[in-house]
C-alpha positions as CSV (number, residue, x, y, z in Angstrom):
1,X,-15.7,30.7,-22.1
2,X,-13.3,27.7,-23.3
3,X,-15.6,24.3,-22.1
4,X,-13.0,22.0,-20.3
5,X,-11.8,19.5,-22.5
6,X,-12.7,16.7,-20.1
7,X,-15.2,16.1,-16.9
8,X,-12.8,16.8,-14.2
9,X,-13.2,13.2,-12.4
10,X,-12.2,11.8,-15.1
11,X,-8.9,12.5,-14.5
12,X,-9.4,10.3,-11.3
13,X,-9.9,6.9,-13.2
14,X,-8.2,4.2,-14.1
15,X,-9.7,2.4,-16.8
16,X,-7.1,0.6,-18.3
17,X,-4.7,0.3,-16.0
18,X,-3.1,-3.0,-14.5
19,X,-2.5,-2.7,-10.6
20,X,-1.0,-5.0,-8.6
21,X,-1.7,-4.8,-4.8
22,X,-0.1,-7.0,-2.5
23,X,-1.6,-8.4,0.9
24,X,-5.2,-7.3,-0.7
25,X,-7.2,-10.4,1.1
26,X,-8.1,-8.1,4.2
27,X,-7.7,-4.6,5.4
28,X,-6.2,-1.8,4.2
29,X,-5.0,-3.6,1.1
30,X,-8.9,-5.1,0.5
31,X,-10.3,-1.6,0.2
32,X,-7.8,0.0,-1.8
33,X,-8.2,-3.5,-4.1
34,X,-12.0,-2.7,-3.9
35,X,-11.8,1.2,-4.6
36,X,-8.5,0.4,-7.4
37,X,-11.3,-2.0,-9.2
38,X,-14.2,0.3,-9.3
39,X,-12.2,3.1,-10.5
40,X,-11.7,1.2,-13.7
41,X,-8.5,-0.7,-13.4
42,X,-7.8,-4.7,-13.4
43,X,-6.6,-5.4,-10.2
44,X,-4.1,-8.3,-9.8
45,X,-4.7,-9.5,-5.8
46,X,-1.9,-10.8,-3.5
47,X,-1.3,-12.8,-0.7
48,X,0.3,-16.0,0.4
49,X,-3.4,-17.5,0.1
50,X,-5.0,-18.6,-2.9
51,X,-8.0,-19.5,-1.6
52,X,-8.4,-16.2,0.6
53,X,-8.2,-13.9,-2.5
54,X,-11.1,-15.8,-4.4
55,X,-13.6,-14.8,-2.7
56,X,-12.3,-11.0,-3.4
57,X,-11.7,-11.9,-6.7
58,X,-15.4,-13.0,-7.2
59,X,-17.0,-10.3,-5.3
60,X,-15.2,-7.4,-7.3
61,X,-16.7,-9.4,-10.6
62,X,-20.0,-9.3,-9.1
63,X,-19.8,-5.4,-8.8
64,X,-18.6,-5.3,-12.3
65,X,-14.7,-5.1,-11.7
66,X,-12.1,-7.4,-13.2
67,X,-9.8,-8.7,-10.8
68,X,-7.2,-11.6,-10.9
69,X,-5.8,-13.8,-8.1
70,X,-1.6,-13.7,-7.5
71,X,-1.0,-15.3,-4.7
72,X,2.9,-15.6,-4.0
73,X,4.9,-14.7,-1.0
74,X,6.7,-11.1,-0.7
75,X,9.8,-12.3,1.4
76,X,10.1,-15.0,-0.7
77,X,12.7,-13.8,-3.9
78,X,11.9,-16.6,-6.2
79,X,8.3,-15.8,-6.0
80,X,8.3,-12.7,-6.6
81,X,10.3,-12.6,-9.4
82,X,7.7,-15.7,-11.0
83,X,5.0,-13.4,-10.1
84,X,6.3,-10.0,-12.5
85,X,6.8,-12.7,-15.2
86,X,3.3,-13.8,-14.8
87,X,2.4,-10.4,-15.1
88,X,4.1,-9.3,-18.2
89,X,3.1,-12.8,-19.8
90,X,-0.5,-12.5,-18.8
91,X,-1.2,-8.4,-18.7
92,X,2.1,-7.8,-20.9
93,X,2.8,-4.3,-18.2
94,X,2.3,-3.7,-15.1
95,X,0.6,0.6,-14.1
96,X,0.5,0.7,-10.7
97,X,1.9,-1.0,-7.5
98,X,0.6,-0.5,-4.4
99,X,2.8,-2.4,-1.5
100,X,0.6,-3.3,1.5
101,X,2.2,-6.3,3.1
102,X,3.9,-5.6,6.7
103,X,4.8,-8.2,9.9
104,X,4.8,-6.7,13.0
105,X,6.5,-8.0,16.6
106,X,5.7,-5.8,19.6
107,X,8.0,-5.6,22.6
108,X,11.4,-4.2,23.7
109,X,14.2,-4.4,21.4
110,X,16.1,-6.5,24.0
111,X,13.3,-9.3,23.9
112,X,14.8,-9.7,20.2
113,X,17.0,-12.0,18.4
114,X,18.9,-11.3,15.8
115,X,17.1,-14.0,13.4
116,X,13.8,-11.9,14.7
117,X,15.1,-8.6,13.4
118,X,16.2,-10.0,10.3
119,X,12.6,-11.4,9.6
120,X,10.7,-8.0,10.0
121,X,13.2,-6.3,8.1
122,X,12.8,-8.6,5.5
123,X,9.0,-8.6,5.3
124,X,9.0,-5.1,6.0
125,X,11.6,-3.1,4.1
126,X,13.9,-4.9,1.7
127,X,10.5,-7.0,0.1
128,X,9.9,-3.2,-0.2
129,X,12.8,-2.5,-2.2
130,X,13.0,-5.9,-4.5
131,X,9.0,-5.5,-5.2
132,X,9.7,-1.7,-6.4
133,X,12.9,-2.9,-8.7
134,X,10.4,-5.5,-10.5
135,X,7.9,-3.4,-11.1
136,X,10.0,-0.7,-12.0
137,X,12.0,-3.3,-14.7
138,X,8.0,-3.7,-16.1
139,X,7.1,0.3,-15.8
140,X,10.3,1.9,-17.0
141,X,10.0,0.1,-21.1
142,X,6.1,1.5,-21.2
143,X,7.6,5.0,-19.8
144,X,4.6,5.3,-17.2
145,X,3.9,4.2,-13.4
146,X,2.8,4.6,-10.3
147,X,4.7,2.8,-7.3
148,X,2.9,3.5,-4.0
149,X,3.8,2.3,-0.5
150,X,1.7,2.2,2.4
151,X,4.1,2.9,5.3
152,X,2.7,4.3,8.6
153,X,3.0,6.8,10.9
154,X,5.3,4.7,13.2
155,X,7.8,5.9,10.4
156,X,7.4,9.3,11.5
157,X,6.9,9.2,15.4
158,X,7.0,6.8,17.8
159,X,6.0,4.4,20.5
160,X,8.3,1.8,23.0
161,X,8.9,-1.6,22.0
162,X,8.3,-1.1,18.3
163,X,11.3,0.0,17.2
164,X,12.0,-2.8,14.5
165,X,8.3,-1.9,12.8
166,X,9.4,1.9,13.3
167,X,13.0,1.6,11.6
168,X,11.8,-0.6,8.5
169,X,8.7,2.0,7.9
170,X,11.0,5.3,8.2
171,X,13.0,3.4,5.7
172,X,10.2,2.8,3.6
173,X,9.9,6.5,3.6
174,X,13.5,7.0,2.5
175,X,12.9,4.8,-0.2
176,X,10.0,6.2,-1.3
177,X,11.9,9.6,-1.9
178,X,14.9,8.3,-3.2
179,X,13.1,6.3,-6.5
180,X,10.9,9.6,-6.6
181,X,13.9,11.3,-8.0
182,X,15.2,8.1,-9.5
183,X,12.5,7.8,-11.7
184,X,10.4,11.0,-11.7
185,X,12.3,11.9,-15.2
186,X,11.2,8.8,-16.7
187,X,7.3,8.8,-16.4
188,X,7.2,6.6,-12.5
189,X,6.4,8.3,-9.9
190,X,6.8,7.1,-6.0
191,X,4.3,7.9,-3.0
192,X,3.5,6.6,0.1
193,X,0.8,6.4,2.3
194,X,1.2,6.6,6.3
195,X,-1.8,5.4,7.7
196,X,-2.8,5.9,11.3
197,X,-4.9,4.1,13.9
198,X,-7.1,2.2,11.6
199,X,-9.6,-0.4,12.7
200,X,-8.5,-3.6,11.0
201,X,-8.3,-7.3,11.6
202,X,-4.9,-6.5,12.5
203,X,-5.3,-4.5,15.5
204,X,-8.7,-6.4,16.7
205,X,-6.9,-7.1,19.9
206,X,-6.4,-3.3,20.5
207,X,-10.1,-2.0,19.6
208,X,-11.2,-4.9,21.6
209,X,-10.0,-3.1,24.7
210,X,-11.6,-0.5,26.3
211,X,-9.1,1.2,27.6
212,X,-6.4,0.7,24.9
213,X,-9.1,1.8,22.5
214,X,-10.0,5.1,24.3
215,X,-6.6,5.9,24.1
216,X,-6.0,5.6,20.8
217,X,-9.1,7.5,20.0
218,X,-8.0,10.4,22.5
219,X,-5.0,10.6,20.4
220,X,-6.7,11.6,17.2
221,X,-8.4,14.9,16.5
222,X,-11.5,13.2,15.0
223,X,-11.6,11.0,17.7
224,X,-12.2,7.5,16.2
225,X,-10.1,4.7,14.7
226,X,-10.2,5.3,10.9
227,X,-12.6,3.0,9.3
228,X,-11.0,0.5,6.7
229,X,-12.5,2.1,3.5
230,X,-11.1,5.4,4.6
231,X,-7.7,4.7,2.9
232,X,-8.9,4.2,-0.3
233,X,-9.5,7.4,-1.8
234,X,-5.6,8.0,-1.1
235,X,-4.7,5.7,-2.9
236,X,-7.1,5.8,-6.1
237,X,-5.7,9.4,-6.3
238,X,-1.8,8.9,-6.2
239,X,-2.2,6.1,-8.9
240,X,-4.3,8.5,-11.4
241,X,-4.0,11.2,-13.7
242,X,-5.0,13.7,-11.0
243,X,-1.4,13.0,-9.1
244,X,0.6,13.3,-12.4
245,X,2.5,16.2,-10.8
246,X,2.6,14.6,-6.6
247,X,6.3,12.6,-6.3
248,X,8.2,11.7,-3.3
249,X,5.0,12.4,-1.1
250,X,4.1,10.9,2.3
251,X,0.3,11.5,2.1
252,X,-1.2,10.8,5.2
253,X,-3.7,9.6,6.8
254,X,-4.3,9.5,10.2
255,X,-7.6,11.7,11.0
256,X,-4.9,14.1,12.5
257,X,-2.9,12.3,14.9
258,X,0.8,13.4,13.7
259,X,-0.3,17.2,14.4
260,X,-1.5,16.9,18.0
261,X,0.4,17.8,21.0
């Protein structure tokens, strides 16, 4: 018998590999930071804070990761187009992105003003769009990447007075397909990640209530919120060589909530 030609989780890391993964100084985007570090890769850490990232920075050192601090705004277009010439100066390409950062405003649609909607659409789905074309300017030269979005399930159903979040994260989705088959013939591919009732900073004031809590756990076959660290094994895997073949994928993650009735 032929011996493989590799360990098989090998094809899982990512030595080598520059990822860039914005709104990484808490949450989601901490853990997959965390998890994108110890599976080899130089992790390039984003948020509007400096001086919340260094901290990260210092502790993913400590466990013998290399990480780097980019703090820049998304919604902001000069930034961000400094930050991807930081990148290419500094790191010279750019492997992976892994978008994270999201606003949301809860209440009836009514309650909104026009300048409101235009905010969370900003933050929330055309950052989306101008952080992809960057990284894909940076990815398409080298003829490899990985551009990953963390969406939601709110893209996919749905819950009253949310319907700003909802829109911009189905159109997240729609993005997500339509650069798969952009790019798919020219070495990127593009994934999301729909996440579901996960217990973050973000949504303290939810897990902090009883009854909201119970709810939210009653609506999810495992019946728990998802613990932070849960997300980052998704992500690990649709930015390495084991995903070489997954594009235009919604992998999600949500302990099962999508499928119950």
């Amino acid at each position: 018998m032929t011996a493989p030609h590799l360990p098989y989780l090998s094809q899982f890391s990512l030595e080598g590999r520059v990822v860039l993964v914005t709104g990484s100084g808490r949450g989601l985007g901490l853990e997959i930071a965390r998890a994108m570090a110890g599976s080899g890769a130089h992790v390039l850490l984003n948020g509007r804070d400096a001086a919340r990232l260094e901290p990260v920075a210092e502790a993913i050192a400590a466990a013998g990761g290399r990480a780097s601090v980019l703090a820049f705004d998304v919604a902001d277009r000069d930034a961000v187009r400094d930050a991807y010439a930081r990148i290419a100066r500094d790191h010279g390409r750019l492997d992976v992105l892994v978008q994270n950062v999201g606003q949301r405003n809860r209440k009836p649609l009514t309650d909104f003003a026009d300048e409101e909607i235009s905010e969370l659409l900003n933050v929330d789905l055309a950052a989306g769009l101008i952080l992809a074309r960057e990284a894909a300017r940076l990815m398409l030269p080298q003829g490899f990447g990985r551009l990953i979005t963390v969406t939601s399930i709110s893209g996919q159903i749905a819950r009253a007075n949310d319907a700003v979040y909802a829109a911009a994260k189905a159109g997240l989705a729609g993005m997500v397909r339509a650069l798969a088959a952009e790019y798919g013939g020219k070495g990127l591919t593009s994934n999301a990640i729909a996440p579901g009732f996960f217990a973050t900073e973000t949504n303290a004031g939810i897990t902090g209530n009883p009854a909201l809590s119970a709810y939210f756990e009653g609506r999810t076959p495992i019946g728990r919120w998802g613990r932070p660290e849960e997300i980052a094994g998704a992500a690990v895997f649709l930015a390495s060589p084991a995903a070489s073949y997954v594009n235009g994928h919604v992998l999600v993650v949500d302990g099962g909530a999508t499928i119950l009735m």
